[in-house]
C-alpha positions as CSV (number, residue, x, y, z in Angstrom):
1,X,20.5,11.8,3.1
2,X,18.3,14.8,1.3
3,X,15.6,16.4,3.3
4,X,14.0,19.3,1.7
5,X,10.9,19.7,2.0
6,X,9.7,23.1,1.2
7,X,5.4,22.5,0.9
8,X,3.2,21.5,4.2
9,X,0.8,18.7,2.8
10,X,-1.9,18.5,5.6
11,X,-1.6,15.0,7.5
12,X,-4.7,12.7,8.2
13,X,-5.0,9.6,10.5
14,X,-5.8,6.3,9.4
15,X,-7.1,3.6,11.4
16,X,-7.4,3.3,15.0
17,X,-3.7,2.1,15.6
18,X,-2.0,5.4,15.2
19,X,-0.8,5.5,11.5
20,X,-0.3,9.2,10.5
21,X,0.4,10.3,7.1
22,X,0.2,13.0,4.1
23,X,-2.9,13.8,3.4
24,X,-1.1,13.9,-0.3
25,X,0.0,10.2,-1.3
26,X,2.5,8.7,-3.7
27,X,2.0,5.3,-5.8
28,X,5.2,4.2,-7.1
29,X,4.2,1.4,-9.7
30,X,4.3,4.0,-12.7
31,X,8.2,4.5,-12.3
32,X,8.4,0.9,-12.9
33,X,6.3,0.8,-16.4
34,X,2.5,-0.1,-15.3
35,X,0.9,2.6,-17.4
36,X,4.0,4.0,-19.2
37,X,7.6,2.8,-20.2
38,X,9.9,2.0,-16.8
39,X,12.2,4.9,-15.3
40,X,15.5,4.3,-14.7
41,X,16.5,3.7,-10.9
42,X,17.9,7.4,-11.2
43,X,15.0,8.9,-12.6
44,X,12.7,7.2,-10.3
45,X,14.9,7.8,-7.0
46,X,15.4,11.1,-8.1
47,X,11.1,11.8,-8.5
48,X,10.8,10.0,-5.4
49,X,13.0,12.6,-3.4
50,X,11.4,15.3,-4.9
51,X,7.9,14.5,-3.9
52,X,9.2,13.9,-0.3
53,X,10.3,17.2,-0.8
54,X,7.3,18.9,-1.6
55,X,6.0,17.3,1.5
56,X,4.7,14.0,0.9
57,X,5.8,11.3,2.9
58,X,3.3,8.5,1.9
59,X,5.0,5.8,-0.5
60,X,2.4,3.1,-1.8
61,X,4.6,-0.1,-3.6
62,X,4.4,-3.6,-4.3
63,X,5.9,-6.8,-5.0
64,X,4.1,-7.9,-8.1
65,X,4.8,-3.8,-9.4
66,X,7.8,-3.9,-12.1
67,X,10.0,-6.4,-14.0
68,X,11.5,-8.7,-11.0
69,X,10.0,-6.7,-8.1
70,X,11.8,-3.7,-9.7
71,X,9.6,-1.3,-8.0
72,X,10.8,-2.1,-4.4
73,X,14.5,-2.0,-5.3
74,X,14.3,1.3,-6.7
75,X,11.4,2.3,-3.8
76,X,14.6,1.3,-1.4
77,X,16.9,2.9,-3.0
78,X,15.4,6.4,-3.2
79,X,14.4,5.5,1.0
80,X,18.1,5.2,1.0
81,X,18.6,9.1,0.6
82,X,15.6,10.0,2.9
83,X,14.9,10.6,6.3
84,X,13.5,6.8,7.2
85,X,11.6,8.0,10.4
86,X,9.7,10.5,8.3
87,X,8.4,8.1,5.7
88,X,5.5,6.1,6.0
89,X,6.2,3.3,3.0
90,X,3.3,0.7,2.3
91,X,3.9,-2.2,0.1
92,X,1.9,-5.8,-0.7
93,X,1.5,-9.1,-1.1
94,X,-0.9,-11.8,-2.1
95,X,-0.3,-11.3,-6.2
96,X,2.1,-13.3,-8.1
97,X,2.7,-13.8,-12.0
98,X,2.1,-17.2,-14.1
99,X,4.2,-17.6,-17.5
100,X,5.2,-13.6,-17.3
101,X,1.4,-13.0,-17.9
102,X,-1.1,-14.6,-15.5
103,X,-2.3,-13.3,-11.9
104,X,-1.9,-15.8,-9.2
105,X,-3.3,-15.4,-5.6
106,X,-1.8,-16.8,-2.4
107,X,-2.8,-16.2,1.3
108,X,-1.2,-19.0,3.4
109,X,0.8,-18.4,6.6
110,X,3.6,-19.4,5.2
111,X,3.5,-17.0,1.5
112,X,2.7,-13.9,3.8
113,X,6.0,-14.3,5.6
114,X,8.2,-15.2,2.9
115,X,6.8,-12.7,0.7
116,X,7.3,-10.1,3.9
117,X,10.9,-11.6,4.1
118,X,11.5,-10.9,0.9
119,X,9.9,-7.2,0.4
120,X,11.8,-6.7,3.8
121,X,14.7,-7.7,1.7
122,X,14.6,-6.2,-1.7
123,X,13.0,-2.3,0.2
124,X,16.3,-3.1,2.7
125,X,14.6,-2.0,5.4
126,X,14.0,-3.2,8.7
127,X,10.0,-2.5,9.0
128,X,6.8,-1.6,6.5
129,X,4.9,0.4,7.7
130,X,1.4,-0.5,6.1
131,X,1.7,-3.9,5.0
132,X,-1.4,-5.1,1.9
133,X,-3.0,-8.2,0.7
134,X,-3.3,-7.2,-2.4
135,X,-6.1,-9.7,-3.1
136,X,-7.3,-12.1,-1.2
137,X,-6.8,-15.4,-1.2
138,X,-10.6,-17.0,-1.4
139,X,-8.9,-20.5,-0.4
140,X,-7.4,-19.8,2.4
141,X,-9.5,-18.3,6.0
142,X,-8.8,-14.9,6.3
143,X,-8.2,-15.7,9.8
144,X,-5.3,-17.3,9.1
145,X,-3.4,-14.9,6.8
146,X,-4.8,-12.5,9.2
147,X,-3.2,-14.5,11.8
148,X,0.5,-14.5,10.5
149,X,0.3,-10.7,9.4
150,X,-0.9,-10.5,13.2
151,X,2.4,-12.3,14.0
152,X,4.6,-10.2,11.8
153,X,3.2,-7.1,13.8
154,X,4.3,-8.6,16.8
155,X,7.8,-8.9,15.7
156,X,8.1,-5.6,14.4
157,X,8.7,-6.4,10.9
158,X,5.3,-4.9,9.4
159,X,3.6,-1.9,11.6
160,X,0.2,-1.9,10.3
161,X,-2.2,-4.3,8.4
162,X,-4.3,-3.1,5.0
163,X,-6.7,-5.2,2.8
164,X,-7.1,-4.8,-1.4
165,X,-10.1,-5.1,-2.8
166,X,-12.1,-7.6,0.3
167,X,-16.0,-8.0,1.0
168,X,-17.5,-6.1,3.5
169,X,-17.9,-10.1,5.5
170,X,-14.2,-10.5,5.2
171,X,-12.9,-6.9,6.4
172,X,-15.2,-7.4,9.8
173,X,-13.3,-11.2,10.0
174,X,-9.8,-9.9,9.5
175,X,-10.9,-6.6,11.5
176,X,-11.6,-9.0,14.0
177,X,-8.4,-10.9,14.8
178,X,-6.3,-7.4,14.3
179,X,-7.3,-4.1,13.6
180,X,-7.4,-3.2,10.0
181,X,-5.5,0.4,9.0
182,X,-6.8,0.9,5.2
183,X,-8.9,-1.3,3.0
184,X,-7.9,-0.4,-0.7
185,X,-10.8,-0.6,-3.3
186,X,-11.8,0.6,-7.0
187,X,-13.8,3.3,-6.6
188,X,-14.9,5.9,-9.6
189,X,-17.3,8.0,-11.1
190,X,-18.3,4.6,-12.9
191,X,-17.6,1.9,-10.5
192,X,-19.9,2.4,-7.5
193,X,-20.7,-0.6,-6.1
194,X,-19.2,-0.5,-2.9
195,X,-21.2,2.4,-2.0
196,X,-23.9,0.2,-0.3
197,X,-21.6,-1.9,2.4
198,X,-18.5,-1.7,2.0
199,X,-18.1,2.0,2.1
200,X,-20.3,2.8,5.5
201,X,-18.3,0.0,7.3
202,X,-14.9,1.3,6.0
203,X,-16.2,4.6,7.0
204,X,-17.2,3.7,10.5
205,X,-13.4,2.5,11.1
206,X,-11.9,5.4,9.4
207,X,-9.9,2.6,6.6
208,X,-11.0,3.3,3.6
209,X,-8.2,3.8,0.4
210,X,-10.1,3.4,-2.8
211,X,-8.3,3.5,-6.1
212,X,-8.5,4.5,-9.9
213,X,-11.0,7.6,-9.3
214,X,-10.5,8.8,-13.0
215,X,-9.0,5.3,-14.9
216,X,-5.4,5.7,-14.9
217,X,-4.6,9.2,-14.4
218,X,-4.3,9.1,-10.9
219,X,-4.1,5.9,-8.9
220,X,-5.9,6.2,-5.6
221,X,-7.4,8.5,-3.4
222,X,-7.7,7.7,0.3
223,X,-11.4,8.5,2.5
224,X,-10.3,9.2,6.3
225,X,-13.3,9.9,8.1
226,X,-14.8,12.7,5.3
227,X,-11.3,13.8,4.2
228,X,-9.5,12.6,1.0
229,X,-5.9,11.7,0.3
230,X,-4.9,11.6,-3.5
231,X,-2.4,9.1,-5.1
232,X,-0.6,10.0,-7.9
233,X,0.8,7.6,-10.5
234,X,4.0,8.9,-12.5
């Protein structure tokens, strides 16, 4: 196990359930080729331990990110070789491929745990600490994906609940049946839509993670309260 770390990133809070984390995020999906060819598992592990060592300890992954949900293996394999109680890791659900190409969306009970199951799995961990829907699942009540994630929190598996890219109406529904820790949306110099509702109310609850501030240089940036947190892709 390597810990290193040498910088002090400032931390921020999000939510109202307790989540703490560095100010200074990590998205992992680049070391498994979404914007440039995919790292091998030692490259990637090896980047991984080195930003935890320059003090970040916020790890964003997913299950749709690489080849055969490559991203999580390697994002468990680096976790392997670093302090596990010092790491806040976030992965998702809800986003699936069709014929290797299309996007599929799924939101039922019963796809949010065996997705969970399976991320638990592949990360070989015994808890995530934020837990996404990527997107959500239009045909399905948010209650009731809201419901098992509720569930999954209850049995320790997942820690805290975040939503990708949800109306303003459907972050106050899920907010409602469990507190919500981050809401991710697109957010840039050019895409400012959410600056009417979505924004004040994410605000308000201190959960708001937008993504792609300048296209695909950096990933996401996170608003807590008036204070930013900046993901990085590799």
């Amino acid at each position: 196990m390597e810990e290193k770390p040498q910088v002090h990133v400032p931390r921020v809070k999000l939510g109202s359930q307790g989540l703490e984390v560095s100010r200074l995020g990590f998205g992992c999906g680049g070391l498994s080729g979404i914007y440039n060819k995919p790292l091998s598992h030692e490259v990637g592990c090896s980047i991984i331990k080195e930003t935890f060592n320059r003090g970040i300890t916020l790890f964003d992954t997913s299950d749709v990110y690489g080849v055969d949900h490559d991203n999580e293996i390697m994002v468990g394999k680096a976790l392997k070789q670093l302090p596990r109680d010092k790491i806040q890791l976030a992965t998702k659900f809800g986003c699936f491929m069709l014929d290797g190409v299309s996007i599929g969306v799924k939101g039922s009970p019963e796809y949010v745990r065996k997705c969970c199951e399976a991320s638990l799995k592949r990360l070989d961990v015994d808890y995530i600490d934020l837990y996404y829907q990527h997107r959500v699942d239009t045909s399905v009540s948010i209650e009731d994906t809201m419901g098992e994630l509720k569930k999954l929190v209850e049995e320790g598996k997942i820690k805290y609940i975040g939503l990708s890219e949800a109306s303003a109406d459907t972050i106050r529904r899920a907010h409602a049946v469990h507190p919500i820790t981050a809401v991710q949306m697109e957010y840039s110099l050019w895409t400012r839509e959410i600056e009417d509702d979505i924004i004040p109310l994410c605000r308000f609850l201190h959960i708001f993670l937008p993504y792609n501030p300048s296209f695909c240089l950096q990933e996401a940036f996170i608003f807590n309260s008036w204070q930013l947190l900046l993901f990085y892709r590799c």
